[in-house]
Every structure is written in C-alpha cells, then in structure tokens.
C-alpha positions as a Markdown table, in Angstrom:
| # | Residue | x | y | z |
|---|---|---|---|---|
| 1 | Unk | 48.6 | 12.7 | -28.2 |
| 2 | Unk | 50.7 | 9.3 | -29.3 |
| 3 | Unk | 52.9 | 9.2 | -32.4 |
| 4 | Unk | 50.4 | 6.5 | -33.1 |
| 5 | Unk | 47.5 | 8.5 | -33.2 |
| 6 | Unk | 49.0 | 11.3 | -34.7 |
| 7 | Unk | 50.0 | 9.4 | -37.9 |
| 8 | Unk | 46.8 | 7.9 | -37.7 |
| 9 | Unk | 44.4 | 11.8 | -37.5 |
| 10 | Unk | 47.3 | 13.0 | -40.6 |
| 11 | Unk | 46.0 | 9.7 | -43.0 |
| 12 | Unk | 42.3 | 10.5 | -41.6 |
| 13 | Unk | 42.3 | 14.4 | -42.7 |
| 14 | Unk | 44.2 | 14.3 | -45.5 |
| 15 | Unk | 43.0 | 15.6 | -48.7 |
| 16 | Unk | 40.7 | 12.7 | -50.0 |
| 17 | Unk | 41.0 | 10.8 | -46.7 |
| 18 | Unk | 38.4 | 8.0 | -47.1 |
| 19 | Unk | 40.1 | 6.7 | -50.5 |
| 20 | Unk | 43.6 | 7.4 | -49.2 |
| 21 | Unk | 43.2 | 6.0 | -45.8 |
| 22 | Unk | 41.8 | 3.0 | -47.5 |
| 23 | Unk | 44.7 | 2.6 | -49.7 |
| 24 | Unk | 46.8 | 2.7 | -46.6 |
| 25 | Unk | 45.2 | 0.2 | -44.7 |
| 26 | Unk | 45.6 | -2.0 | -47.9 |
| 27 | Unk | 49.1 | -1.2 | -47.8 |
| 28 | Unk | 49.2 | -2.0 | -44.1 |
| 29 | Unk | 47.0 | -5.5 | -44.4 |
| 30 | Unk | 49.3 | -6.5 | -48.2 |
| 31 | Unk | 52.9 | -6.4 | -45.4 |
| 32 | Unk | 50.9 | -8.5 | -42.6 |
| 33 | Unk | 49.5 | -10.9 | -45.1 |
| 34 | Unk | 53.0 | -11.2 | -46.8 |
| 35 | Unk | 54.1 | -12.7 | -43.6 |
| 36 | Unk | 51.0 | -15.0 | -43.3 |
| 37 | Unk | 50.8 | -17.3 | -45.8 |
| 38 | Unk | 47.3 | -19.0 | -44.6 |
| 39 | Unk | 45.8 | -16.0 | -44.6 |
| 40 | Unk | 44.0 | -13.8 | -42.1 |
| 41 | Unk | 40.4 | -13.0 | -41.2 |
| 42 | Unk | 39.8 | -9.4 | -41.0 |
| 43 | Unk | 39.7 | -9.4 | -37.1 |
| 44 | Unk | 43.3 | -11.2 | -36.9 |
| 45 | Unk | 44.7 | -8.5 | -39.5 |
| 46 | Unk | 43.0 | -5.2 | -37.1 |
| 47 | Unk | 45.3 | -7.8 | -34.2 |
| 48 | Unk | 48.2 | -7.7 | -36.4 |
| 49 | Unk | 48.2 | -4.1 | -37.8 |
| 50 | Unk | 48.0 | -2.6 | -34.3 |
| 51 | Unk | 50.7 | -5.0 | -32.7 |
| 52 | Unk | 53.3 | -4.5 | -35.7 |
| 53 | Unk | 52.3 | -0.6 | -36.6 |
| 54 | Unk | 50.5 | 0.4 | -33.4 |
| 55 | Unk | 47.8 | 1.7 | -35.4 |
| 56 | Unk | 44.7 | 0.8 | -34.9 |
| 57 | Unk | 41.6 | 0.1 | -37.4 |
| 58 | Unk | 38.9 | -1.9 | -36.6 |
| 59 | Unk | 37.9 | -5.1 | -38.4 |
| 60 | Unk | 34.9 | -3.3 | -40.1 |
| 61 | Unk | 37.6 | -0.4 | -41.5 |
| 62 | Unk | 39.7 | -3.1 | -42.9 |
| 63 | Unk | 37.2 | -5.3 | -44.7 |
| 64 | Unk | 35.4 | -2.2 | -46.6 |
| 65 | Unk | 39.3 | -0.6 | -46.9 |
| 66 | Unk | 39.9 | -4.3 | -48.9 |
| 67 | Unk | 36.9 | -4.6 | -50.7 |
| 68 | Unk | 37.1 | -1.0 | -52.3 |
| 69 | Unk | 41.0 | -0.3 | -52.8 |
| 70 | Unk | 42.5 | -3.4 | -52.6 |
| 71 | Unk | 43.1 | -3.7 | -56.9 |
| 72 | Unk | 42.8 | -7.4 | -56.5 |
| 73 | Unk | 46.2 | -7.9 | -54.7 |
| 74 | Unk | 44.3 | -9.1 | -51.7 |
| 75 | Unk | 42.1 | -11.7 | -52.6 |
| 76 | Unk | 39.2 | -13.4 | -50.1 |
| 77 | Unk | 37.7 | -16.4 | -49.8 |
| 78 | Unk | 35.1 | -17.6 | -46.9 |
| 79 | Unk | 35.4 | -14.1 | -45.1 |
| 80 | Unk | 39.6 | -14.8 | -45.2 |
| 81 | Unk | 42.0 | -13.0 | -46.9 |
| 82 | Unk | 45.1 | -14.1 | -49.1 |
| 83 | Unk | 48.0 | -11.9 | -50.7 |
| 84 | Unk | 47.1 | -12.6 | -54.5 |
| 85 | Unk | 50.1 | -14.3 | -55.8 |
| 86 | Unk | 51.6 | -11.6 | -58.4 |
| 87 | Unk | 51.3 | -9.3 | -55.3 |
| 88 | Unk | 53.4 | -11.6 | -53.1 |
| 89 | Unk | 56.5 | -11.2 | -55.8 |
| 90 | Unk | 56.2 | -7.7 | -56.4 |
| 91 | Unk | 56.3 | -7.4 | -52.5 |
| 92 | Unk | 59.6 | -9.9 | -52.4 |
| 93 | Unk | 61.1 | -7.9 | -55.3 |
| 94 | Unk | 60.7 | -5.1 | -52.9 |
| 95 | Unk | 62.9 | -6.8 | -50.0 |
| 96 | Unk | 65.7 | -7.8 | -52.3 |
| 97 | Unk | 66.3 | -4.4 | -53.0 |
C-alpha cells in the first residue's frame, strides 16, 4: 500500500471519519484555491489535490466535503469555487510566520 493511500484509509477510519475527512478535504481545497485566484470548479480542484498531495477525492467528495464543512471560507458561485476573502488573509498570515 502507497503512503498516499495509507494517509488517505487513516482520515477515512478515523473516529468521526465522514465530518473529519470532510474538514480535511476543505483544508486540502482552502491551500489549492489560495493559489488560484479565479477559482476552481470542483473537478479542476479533485486534478489539483491529487497532483499537489497525491491524494485522491473525487469531484462528488469535494463538492458535498464544501458544502457541509466548508464554514463559509470557500464560497461558490455558478458551480465554481472561490477562497472567501477573510479566509485568503488568515491563510497569508499563516505563510508569514
């Protein structure tokens, strides 16, 4: 078994694993969509997780991962989605440190 796919079965069975692995992926899609400015459509952001993390979700995981756990820091419009603005600087904070 991969690294990959072992990190990936640990989030899966984890205690609450639904709500948790949802909360990663939002963690996962909030450091892609920092990058991307325009935004992302959920299959471009399953594209961009597995190239950069080499984890792979599919487009269908990500949306419903957004839509329940996302707290508003990823924001949608016509099926796209945006890094909500506060989220971007609490993210650049981050680097700075």
């Amino acid at each position: 078994m991969t690294e990959q796919a072992i990190i990936r079965l640990a989030m899966v069975l984890q205690n609450q694993a639904p709500s948790t692995l949802d909360k990663y992926v939002c963690k996962l899609a909030e450091v892609i969509l920092y990058e991307q400015s325009d935004g992302m459509d959920a299959a471009s952001l399953s594209t961009a997780i597995n190239e950069q993390f080499s984890l792979s979700f599919t487009y269908t995981e990500i949306s419903h991962a957004i839509s329940r756990k996302s707290n508003q820091r990823i924001i949608t419009s016509r099926r796209v989605y945006y890094l909500e603005p506060k989220a971007r600087k609490s993210l650049a904070s981050l680097q700075t440190i």
